[in-house]
Phi, psi and omega in degrees: 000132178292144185257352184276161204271326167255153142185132207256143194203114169054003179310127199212118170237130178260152172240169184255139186244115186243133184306342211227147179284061183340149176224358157199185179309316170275006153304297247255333173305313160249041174293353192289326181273053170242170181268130209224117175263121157338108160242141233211096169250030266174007224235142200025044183272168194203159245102115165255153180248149168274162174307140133108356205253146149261134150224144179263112186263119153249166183154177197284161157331083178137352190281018203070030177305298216284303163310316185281240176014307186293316163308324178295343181242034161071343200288321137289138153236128233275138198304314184225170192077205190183142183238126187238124193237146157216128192143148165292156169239148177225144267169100164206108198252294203232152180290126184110323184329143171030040150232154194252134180284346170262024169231135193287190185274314170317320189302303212282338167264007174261312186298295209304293157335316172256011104321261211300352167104038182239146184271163188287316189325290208305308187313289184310350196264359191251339192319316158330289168319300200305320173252021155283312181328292194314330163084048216222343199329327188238018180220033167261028192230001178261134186299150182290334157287342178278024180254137161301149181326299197303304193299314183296339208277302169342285177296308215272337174270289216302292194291347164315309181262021172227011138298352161083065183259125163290341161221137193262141171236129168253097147274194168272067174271339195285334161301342176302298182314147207260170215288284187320272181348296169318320190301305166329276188334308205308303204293345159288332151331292199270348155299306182292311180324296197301316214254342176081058176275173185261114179227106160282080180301166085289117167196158184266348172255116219272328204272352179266308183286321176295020205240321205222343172261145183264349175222169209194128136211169212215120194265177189191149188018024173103012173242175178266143164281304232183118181209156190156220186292136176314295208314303202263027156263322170302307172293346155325305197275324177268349175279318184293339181305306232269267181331308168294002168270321204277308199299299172345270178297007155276321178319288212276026165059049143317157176278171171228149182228106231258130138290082196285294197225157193218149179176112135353072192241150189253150193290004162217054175052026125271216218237139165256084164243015148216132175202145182299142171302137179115316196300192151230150218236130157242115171251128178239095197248131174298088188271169221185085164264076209299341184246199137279153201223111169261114189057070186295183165223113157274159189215201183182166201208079178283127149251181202223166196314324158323335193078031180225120193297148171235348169175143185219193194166167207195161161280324174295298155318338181254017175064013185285109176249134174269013179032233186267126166295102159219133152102236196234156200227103155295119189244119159250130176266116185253090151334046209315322201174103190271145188239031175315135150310157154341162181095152198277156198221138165245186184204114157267154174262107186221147145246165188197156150295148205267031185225348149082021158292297199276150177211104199254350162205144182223157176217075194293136143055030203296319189263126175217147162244183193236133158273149186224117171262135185246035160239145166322110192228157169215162191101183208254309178253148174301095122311151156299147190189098171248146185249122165234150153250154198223119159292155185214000000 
């Protein structure tokens, strides 16, 4: 018998997609002849999760997150494979979800609560907790359609965390809920990290799965793209994005404008891969338009070793117009003072349309340099910093 709190094995779901819209009872009756195609949301992913791991599912819109997650909450069940949990589960998927809208809130935490296997003794000794979390004290005697997002989002997380779940499932619902809140949610996250519970996200916030999940995996047309360490399933995640701007503008027939060469100069006209905080970074890039081009925008992009942006910057913000493009162009961005700490830094390269449809060469995080400070630093940026003592 297997020790993991998930596990996913060959798992695959189809759903059937019908061409035409029943419109009445006898339709719906003879919808097996209507015309209907396969979708595959779904196809062989496999993965186990261990006790105690956050893990993060990402991916583009459509890639099956949400469908996986729901199987894992028993709420689905998968055409082909098998998904095996061990542990209670709490669940908060979609806003709203497993509350009845003509039952009040007190009603909709005891029903919630007994889905999850809880007694009423047990509900009444948390019922408290639940409605301090929620922040909710004075509208649970109230029906529940009558609550705003920020409040369901509030009861659903609240019951969530206070059945004593071995495992938590987070979709992005937690983006509804206002900033104070959100804080709240983390920090009870990370109170269950502490306690060694089992945590899944869905999210779209990618800089969230590197801050608080310890593994990452990223599904792409219903497959896994990529799993592993949050920092490289994110840059994955941000190169196929990257990629799915490129497939767009060729659909739709663009020119395209080639990034030939890139370089890195140091203030005294050499290759900069190690520069001092204070110093200046000149990125020097070589441009290429085989058509005419109207009005490109280049743009940059610095992350830090983290995989966390820090700073960007454009032709466009700087009032720089490349007007109509054709044949090649040299463009410098001159740094006057970089104030970095220590540590390796990359820099991504996109042309785009200045309206930021089209994206015609992108060079994710290809270039990279190192800042090397030679004092002891902590923070994000290099300040200058003199100490004196004065007898008194």
């Amino acid at each position: 018998m297997g020790t993991s709190s998930v596990e996913i094995q060959n798992v695959s779901k189809k759903f059937r997609l019908y061409k035409e819209k029943p419109s009445s009872l006898k339709a719906r009756l003879i919808s097996a002849r209507m015309r209907a195609e396969d979708f595959w949301a779904l196809r062989d992913v496999s993965f186990d999760i261990e006790p105690g791991q956050s893990v993060g599912l990402i991916g583009p819109n459509g890639s099956g997150k949400t469908t996986l997650l729901k199987m894992i909450a028993g709420i689905l069940r998968p055409t082909a494979g098998s998904v095996v949990t061990r542990g209670r589960i709490a669940a908060l998927l979609e806003l709203g979800a497993g509350f009845h809208p003509e039952l009040t809130g007190r009603e909709n935490v005891y029903l919630n609560a007994a889905f999850l296997g809880l007694s009423r003794k047990e509900t009444d000794a948390v019922y408290d907790d639940i409605v301090d979390f929620a922040e909710l004290p004075d509208f649970m005697d109230n029906q529940v359609k009558f609550y705003s997002s920020g409040m369901l989002v509030r009861l659903g997380f609240a019951v969530a965390v206070h059945v004593d779940p071995a495992i938590l499932l987070v979709d992005e619902v937690l983006a509804v809920g206002d900033e104070a809140f959100q804080h709240k949610c983390l920090d009870r996250v990370r109170q269950f990290q502490r306690d060694g519970r089992t945590i899944i996200f869905v999210t779209h916030a990618v800089d969230l799965v590197r801050q608080i999940c310890d593994r990452a995996v990223m599904l792409d047309h219903g497959s896994i793209h990529s799993q592993g360490a949050p920092d490289q399933v994110v840059r994955d995640f941000r190169l196929v994005m990257l990629q799915h701007d490129l497939d767009y503008a060729t659909d739709e027939g663009t020119k395209e404008v080639e990034i030939v060469s890139a370089e890195l100069v140091g203030a005294d006209g050499g290759s900069a891969s190690v520069i001092h905080p204070g110093e200046e970074l000149t990125i020097v890039v070589d441009l290429r338009a085989s058509a005419p081009v109207e009005d490109p925008v280049l743009s940059f992009a610095l992350h830090d070793q983290d995989n966390k942006f820090v700073f960007g910057s454009s032709t466009d913000d700087h009032g720089v117009d490349l007007h109509w493009m054709e044949g090649k162009r040299r463009i410098r961005f001159q740094l006057h003072n970089v104030p970095f700490v220590s540590g390796k830094y990359w820099v991504t390269l996109g042309v785009h349309s200045r309206d930021h449809r089209h994206v015609y060469h992108v060079q994710e995080q290809r270039y990279r340099f190192e800042v090397s400070v030679g004092e002891a630093t902590t923070g994000q940026v290099f300040i200058p910093v003199d100490v004196d003592v004065e007898e008194l």
